[in-house]
N, C-alpha and C positions, 0 to 999 in steps of 0.2 A: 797244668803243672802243679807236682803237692808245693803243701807248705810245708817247706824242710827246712830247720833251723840251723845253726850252724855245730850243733853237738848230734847232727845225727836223727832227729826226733821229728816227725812227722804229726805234724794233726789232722784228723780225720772226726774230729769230735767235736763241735761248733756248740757253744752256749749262748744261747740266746735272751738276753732280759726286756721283757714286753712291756715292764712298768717299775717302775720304782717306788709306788704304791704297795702300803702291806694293811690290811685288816685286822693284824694284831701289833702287839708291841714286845716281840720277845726282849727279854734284861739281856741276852749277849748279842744283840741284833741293834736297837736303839734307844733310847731316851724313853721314859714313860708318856712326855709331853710330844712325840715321836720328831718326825723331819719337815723342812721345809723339801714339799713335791718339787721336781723337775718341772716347769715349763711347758704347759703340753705343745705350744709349736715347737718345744725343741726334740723331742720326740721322736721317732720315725714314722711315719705315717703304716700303712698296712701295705701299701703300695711298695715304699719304700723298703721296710722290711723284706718283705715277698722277692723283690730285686737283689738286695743283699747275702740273702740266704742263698736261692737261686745260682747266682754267680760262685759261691763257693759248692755247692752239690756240683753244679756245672763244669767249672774249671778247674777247683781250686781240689778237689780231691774228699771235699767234706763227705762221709758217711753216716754220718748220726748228727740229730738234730736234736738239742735238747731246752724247752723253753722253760724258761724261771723269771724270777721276779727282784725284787717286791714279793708280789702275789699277784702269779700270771692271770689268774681266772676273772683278775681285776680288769682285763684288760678287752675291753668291748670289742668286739669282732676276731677274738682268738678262735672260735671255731674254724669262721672262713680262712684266717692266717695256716690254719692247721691244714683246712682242705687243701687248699691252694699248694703247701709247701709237700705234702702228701702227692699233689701231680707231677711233680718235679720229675726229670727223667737226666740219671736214673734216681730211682725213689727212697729217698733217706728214711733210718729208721729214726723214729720221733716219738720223743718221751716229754717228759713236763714233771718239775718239781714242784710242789704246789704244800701249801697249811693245810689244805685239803675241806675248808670250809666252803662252803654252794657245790661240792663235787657231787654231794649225792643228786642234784637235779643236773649239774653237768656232764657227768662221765658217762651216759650215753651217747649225748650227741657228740661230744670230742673223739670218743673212739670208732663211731660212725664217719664224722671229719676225717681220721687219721689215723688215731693216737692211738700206739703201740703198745706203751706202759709207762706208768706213774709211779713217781716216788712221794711219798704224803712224809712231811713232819710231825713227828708223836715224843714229847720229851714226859709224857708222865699220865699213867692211866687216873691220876687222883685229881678230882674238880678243883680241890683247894689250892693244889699245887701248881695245876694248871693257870689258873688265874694269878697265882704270884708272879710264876715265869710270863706268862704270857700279856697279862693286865686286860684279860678279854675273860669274860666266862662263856667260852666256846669248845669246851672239849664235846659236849654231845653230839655240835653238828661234824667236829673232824670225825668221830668214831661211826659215823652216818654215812660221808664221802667215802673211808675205807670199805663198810660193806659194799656200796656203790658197786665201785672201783672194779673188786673182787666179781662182782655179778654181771656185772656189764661184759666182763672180758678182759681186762685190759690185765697182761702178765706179761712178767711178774706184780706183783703189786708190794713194792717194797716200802720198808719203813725207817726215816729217817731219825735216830735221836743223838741229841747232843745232853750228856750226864753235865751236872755242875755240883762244885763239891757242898755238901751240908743240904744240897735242895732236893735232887730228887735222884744221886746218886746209889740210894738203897732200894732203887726201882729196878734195877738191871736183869733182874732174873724174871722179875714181875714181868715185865715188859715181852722178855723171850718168850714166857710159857702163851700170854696172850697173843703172839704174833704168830708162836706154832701153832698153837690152836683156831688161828682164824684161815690160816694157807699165807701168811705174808712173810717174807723174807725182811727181816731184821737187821741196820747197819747203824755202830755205833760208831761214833763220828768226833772223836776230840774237837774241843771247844778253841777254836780259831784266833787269834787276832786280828778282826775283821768288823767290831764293834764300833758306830756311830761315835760312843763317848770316850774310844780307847782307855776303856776299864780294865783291859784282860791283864792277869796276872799268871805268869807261868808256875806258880804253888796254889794256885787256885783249880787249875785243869786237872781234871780226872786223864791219868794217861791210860793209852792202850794196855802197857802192861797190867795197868789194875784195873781194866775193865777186866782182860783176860783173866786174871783170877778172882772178881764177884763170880764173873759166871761159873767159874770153874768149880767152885764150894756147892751148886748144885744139879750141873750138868757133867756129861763128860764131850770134852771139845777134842776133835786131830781135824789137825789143819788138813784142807782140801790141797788139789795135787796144784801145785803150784804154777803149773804149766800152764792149768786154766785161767789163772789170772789177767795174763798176756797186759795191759796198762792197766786196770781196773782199780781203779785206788784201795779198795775192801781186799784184806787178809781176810780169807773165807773159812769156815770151820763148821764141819759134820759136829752135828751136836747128837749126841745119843747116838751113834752110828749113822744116822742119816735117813733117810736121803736130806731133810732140811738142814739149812745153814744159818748161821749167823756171822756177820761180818764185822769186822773193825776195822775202820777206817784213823790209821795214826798221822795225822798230815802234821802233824809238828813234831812229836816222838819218835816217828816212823818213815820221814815223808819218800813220796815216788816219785820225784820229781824227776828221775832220768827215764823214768817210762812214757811221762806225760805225753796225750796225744791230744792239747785240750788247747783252744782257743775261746776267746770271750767277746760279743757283742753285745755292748749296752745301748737301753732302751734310748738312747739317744744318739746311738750313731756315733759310738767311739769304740774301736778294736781294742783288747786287751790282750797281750800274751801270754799270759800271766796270772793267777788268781790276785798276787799279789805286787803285781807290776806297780811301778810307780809312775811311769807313762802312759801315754793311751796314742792311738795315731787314728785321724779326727775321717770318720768315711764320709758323715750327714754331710757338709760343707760341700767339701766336691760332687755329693752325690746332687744335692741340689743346686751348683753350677754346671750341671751337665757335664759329668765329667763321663769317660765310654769307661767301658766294662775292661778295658785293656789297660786305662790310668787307675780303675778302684782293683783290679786284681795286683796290677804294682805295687798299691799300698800294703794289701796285706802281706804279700813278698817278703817288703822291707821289715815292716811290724815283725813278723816270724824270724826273720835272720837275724834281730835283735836278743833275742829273748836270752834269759840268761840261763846255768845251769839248774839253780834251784831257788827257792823260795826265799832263804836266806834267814829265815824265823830263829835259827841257832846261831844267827853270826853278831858277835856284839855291836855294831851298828844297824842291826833293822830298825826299820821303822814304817809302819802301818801306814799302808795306800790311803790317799788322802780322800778317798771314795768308804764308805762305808758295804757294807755285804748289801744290805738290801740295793743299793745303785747300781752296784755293779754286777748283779745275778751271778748265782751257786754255782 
């Protein structure tokens, strides 16, 4: 039976957080000094996982599987998790968002496992800047993991960046030319309130509109046919007549929150509705009370018939999920 919520909206797009572990420390993500990790018995096991996901390809309607983090690649026996969730019948499509660091020795064997295609974070082609935002000096091995990626097979190979203003906002066009130039599909991504230290400031966020017009001063952009969209968060746009794209993703300027076809599983066994839900409904517990696949399909029922219309980021009472981005997976 789907998960059909009570405005209509169906999910079909299951997120999945394998760790809450990350190898860097990006500034709109967490603390320099970063986080106190999750518990590993709180966790899900692989087993566990594997069951979960399972039950929703199986009953629940899921078609797309998408594993995130932390930083998934953190997460020892994601190959197997990937093969495993790849037999699944019927066979979901499975992607993974990843920093994209250890990809270049992994993205062979994950797209042997399974994996269909990856989205890599890339917020700035410059070392220096790199290491500001990130406090790791790892830009060589992400730019390593993308040729991978690209070589291996795994497509699209897209690329995620989030602009912030004064840092590496005068990169946007930089960023386009290197992404056309390599075969990767380019998404820019408004800067979230989903920060560990709830820093975010809304005059601080580069918005869609003014991504759209960086690029606009040295490309020429028409928006792709809208049709194609169907939930996709990314406003798409033939750049130079095409065929390649670039996308903007306005989730706070723009949000699509009445297309949403998305639900969220965190690396410990709590449903999310929500990116920016303020509740969670607890699956780990019953799952390890033995509860049957007829009491954890219930929960997610209830979980989904809750959900609200939208995000609520423009309504003057929001306030930020008490989970930070990296807990709660992209």
């Amino acid at each position: 039976m789907a998960l059909t919520d009570s405005y209509g909206r169906t999910a079909t797009d299951l997120r999945v957080s394998v760790t809450d572990r990350c190898n860097l420390r990006c500034a709109y993500c967490m603390p320099a000094e970063g986080l106190d990790w999750l518990p590993r018995p709180e966790l899900l096991t692989d087993d566990e996982l594997v069951r979960l996901v399972g039950l929703a390809v199986g009953r629940l309607g899921i078609t797309e599987v998408r594993f995130t983090g932390g930083e998934p690649l953190l997460r020892r026996g994601l190959t197997g998790i990937i093969e495993r969730v790849a037999a699944l019948s019927p066979r979901p499509q499975i992607s993974m968002t990843t920093n994209g660091i250890g990809l270049d020795k992994l993205a062979a064997p994950l797209h042997a496992a399974g994996l269909d295609r990856i989205n890599v974070s890339l917020d700035t082609l410059s070392p220096e800047t790199f290491v500001a935002l990130a406090r790791r000096d790892r830009l060589g091995d992400v730019l390593k993991g993308l040729v991978a990626a690209a070589e291996t097979g795994l497509a699209p190979v897209k690329v995620n960046t989030v602009l912030m203003r004064g840092v590496n906002d005068h990169e946007a066009a930089d960023l386009l030319r290197f992404c056309l130039g390599g075969g990767y599909e380019l998404r820019f991504i408004e800067q979230m309130p989903l920060d560990a230290q709830h820093g975010w400031r809304r005059a601080e966020m580069v918005t869609a509109d003014e991504i759209l017009a960086e690029l606009q001063t040295g490309f020429s952009l028409v928006p792709a046919d809208p049709a194609e969209r169907g939930s996709a968060p990314a406003e798409t746009f033939l750049v130079d007549g095409g065929p390649q794209t670039v996308g903007i993703i306005g989730s706070v300027t723009r949000p699509f929150c009445g297309a949403c076809d998305r639900v969220r599983l965190t690396a410990d066994g709590q449903l999310r509705n929500c990116l920016f839900a303020r509740t969670e409904s607890d699956l780990r517990t019953p799952l390890r009370a033995g509860a049957s696949d007829d009491e954890l399909a219930d929960r997610w029922h209830r979980c989904l018939a809750v959900k609200l219309p939208g995000h609520g980021i423009n309504d003057p009472g929001f306030l930020q999920p008490a989970r930070p981005m990296s807990a709660i997976g992209g």
